[in-house]
N, C-alpha and C positions, 0 to 999 in steps of 0.2 A: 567465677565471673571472668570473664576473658578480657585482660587486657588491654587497655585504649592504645592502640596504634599511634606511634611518633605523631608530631605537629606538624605537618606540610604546610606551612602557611606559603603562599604566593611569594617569588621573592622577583622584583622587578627591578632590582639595581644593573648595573653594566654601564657602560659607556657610551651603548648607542653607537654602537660604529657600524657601518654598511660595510658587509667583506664583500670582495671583490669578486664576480658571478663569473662563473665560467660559460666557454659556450654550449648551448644547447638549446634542444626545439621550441617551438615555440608552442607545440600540442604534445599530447601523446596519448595512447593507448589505454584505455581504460573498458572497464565491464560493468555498464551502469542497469540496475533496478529498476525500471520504469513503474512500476504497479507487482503486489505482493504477486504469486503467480501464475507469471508470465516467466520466461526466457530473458537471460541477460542479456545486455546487447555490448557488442563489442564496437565501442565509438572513438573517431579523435576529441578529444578537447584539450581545454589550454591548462598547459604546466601551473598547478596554483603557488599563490604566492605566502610567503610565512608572515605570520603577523607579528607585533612586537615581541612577544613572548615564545614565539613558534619556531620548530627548524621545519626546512622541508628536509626528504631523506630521496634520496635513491631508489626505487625498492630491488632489491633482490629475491628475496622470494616472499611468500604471502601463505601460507595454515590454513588450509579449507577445512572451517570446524563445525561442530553441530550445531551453534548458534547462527550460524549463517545460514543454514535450512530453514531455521525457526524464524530469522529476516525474510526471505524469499519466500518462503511458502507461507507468510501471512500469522505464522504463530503470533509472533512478536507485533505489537499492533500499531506500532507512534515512530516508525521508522520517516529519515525527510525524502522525500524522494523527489526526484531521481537520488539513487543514493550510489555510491560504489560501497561494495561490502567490504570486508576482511578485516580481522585487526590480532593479524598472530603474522606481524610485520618486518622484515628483518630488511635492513638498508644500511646506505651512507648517510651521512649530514652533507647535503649539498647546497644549502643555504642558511644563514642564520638571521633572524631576526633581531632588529637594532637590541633588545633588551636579555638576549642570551648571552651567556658565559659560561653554562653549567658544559658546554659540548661543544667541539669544535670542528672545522669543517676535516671531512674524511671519516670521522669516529662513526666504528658501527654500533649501531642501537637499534634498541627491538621498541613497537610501539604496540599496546596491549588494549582491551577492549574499554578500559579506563581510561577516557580522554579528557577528564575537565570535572570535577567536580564544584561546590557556591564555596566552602569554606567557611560560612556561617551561621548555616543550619542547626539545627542543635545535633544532628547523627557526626558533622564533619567537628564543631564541636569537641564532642566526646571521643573523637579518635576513629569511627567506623565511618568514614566517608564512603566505603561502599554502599553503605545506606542513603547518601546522599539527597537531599530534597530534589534537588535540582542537578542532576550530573548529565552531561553528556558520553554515549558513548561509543566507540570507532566502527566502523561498516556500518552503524544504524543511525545517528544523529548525527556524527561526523564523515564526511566519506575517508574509507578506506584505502586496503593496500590492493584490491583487484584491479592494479592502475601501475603505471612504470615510476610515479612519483606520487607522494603522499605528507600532507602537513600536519604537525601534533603539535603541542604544548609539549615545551621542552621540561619542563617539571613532571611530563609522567610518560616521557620516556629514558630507558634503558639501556646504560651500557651491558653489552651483552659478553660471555664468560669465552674463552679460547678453547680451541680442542674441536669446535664444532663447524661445520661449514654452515651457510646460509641456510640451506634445505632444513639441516640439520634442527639447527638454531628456532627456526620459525614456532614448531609444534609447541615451545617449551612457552611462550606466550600467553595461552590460553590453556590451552590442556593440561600444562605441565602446573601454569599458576592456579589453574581451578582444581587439577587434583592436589595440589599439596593444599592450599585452604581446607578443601574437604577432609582431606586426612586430619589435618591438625584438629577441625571442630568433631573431632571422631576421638579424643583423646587420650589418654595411655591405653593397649590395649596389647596383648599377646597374640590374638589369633581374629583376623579380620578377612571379611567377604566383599566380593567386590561384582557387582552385577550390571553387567556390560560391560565389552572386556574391547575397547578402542581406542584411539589416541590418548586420551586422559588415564585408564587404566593402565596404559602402558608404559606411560611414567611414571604414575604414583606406585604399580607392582616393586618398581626397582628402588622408590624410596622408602615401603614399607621391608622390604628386603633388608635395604642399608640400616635400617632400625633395628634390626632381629624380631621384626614381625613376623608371625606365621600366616600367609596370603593361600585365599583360596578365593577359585575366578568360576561365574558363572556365565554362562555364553549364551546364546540361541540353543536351544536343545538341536542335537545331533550337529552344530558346530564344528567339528573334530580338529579344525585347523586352527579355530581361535585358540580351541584348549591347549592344542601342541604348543602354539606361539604363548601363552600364557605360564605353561609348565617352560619352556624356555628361557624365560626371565623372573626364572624363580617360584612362580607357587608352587606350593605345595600338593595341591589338589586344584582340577578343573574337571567343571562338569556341565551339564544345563541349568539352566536357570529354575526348571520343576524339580529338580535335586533336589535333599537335604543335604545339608555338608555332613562330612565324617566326626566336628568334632562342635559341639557350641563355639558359634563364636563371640566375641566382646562388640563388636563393632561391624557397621555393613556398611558400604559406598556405594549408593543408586547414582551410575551415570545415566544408563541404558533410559530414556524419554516416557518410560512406561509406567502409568502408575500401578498397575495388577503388580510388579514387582516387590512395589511397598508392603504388604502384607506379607509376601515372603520371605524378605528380609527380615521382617520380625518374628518370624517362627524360628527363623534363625540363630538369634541371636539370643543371649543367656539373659537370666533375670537382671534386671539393671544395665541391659546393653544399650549402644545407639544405635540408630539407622540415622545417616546423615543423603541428603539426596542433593546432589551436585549439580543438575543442571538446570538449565536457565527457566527451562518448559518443560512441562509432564503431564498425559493425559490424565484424566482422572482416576482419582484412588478410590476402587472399589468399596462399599460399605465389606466391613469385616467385623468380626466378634473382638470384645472387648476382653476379652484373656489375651489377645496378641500383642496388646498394648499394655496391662497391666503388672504389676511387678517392677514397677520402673522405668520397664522398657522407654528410652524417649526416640521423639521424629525429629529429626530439626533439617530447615533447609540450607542453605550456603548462596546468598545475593553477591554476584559479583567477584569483585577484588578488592584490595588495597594497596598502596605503594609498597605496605612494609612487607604483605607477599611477597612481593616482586623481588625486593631487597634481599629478602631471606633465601627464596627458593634459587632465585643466580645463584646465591654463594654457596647453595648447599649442589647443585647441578653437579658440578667437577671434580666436589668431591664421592660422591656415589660410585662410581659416575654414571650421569643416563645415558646411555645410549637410545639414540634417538630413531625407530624403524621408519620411513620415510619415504615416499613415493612424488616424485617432482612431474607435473603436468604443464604444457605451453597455456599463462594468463587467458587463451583465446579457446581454450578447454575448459573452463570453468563451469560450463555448463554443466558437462560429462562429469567434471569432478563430482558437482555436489549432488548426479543422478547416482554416482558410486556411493556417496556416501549414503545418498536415504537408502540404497537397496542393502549396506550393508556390505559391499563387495569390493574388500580390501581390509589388510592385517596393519595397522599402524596408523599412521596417518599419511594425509594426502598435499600436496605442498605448489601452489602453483609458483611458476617462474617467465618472468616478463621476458 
């Protein structure tokens, strides 16, 4: 049984003190969702302001991830809209709210798709506030970093680790914190498969690596560049996803949005293996025969985050270390970015910049 996650409870002490604002706009640049879709629009509005418990930030750059397709193209279905997306957020603290102290002004912090959970739910409770009754969270219920300034709840954001520049920084938000969850609910394991091989795979390759995992990546069949980029950061083997692997393995990672994948990862995997499936959304999992699953074999999916991810995975980041592949686009490309990203056309990830 896994763990109850540390106690976050709210802390609302400080002194209340107004720091003193520097100058700046009174609007700025943002990429707002009008209706699931449709085309972003790139508008002025007005710099938001922090709430008692809130900083605003800077942004620097912003992680165009595959949850943010599944926002805009309506997968995801309780978005507010107008919404601005993003929340793989890398910035300054350029304002604090009378009730912060946790961060001060200048400190960079990463602000992740976890923006607010009730805290008294029975999931938040027991320690798994990713299950939250009631959570809010960033690019979908709170607006986002596809904007030049952006406001969080200073209790769930992130001092973020050195070594890495902003671009850098951004991926390891979401991707990085959704493939280590995933990994870890994929538990001790020797030789593990990974199907769909993008941003998320390509941190979690380099953490299964630092383990003395044995990694084998599956791609788009005839891929050749994912595989190269895959065997470069360590697997062992790369191949297509209608592959068998070379060896049983213990454990599988469905990032890739498909669910026809699911059953193949369980032919994969040895008696008593996991398939753990990582992303937010997945088409449907075809009916399959009941030997694929039997022997133990378990599914389980992965909701979310937690703080205590976030906690663990910074401090484990620099020591690995990830290197982070990275491709930076101008905020007012955002479009383009995330038509790159459904078509699949780009090795890493993709990283807007205001």
């Amino acid at each position: 049984m896994e763990a109850p996650d540390r106690d976050y409870s709210r802390q609302s002490g400080g002194s209340g003190k107004v720091c003193k604002e520097a100058e700046r706009p009174e609007t700025m640049k943002a990429m707002l969702l009008d209706e699931p879709r449709t085309p972003l629009r790139l508008r002025d509005v007005p710099v938001p302001e922090p709430g008692a418990t809130q900083v605003r930030v800077k942004v620097a750059a912003c992680g165009v991830c595959r949850t943010d397709l599944h926002v805009t193209d309506g997968d995801l279905t309780q978005p507010k809209l107008p919404i601005v997306p993003g929340h793989e957020i890398v910035g300054r603290v350029d304002k604090l709210g009378a009730g912060v102290t946790r961060f001060a002004l200048g400190d960079r912090v990463g602000i992740p798709w976890l923006g607010h959970t009730c805290g008294v739910c029975p999931y938040c409770r027991a320690g798994h506030e990713n299950l939250c009754d009631d959570p809010g969270f960033t690019g979908y219920q709170i607006d986002g970093g596809y904007a030049e300034y952006a406001v969080a709840d200073a209790d769930y954001c992130f001092a973020l680790p050195e070594g890495l520049g902003d671009v850098e920084a951004a991926p390891l938000l979401c991707a990085g914190l959704i493939g280590y969850r995933t990994l870890r609910m994929a538990g001790p394991c020797r030789t593990l498969g990974i199907y769909g091989f993008g941003a998320a795979a390509h941190i979690v390759a380099q953490v299964a690596r630092h383990q003395g995992i044995e990694t084998y990546a599956f791609t788009r069949t005839g891929d050749g560049e994912a595989q190269a980029f895959a065997r470069a950061l360590g697997c062992v083997w790369a191949g297509g996803s209608d592959e068998p692997p070379p060896v049983p393995l213990d454990a599988a990672l469905v990032f890739a949005p498909v669910g026809a994948l699911v059953p193949r990862a369980l032919e994969a995997v040895r008696k008593g293996g996991v398939v753990v499936l990582g992303g937010i959304y997945m088409s449907d999992i075809p009916a399959m025969p009941y030997r694929l699953l039997w022997e133990e074999r378990v599914v389980r999916s992965v909701a979310n985050l937690t703080r205590r991810d976030a906690e663990e995975f910074l401090a484990l980041a620099p020591r690995v270390p990830v290197r982070i592949h990275a491709t930076a686009m101008p905020l007012s490309e955002a479009n383009e970015a995330l038509d790159r990203l459904r078509r699949g056309d780009l090795v890493g990830a993709l990283v807007l910049v205001p």
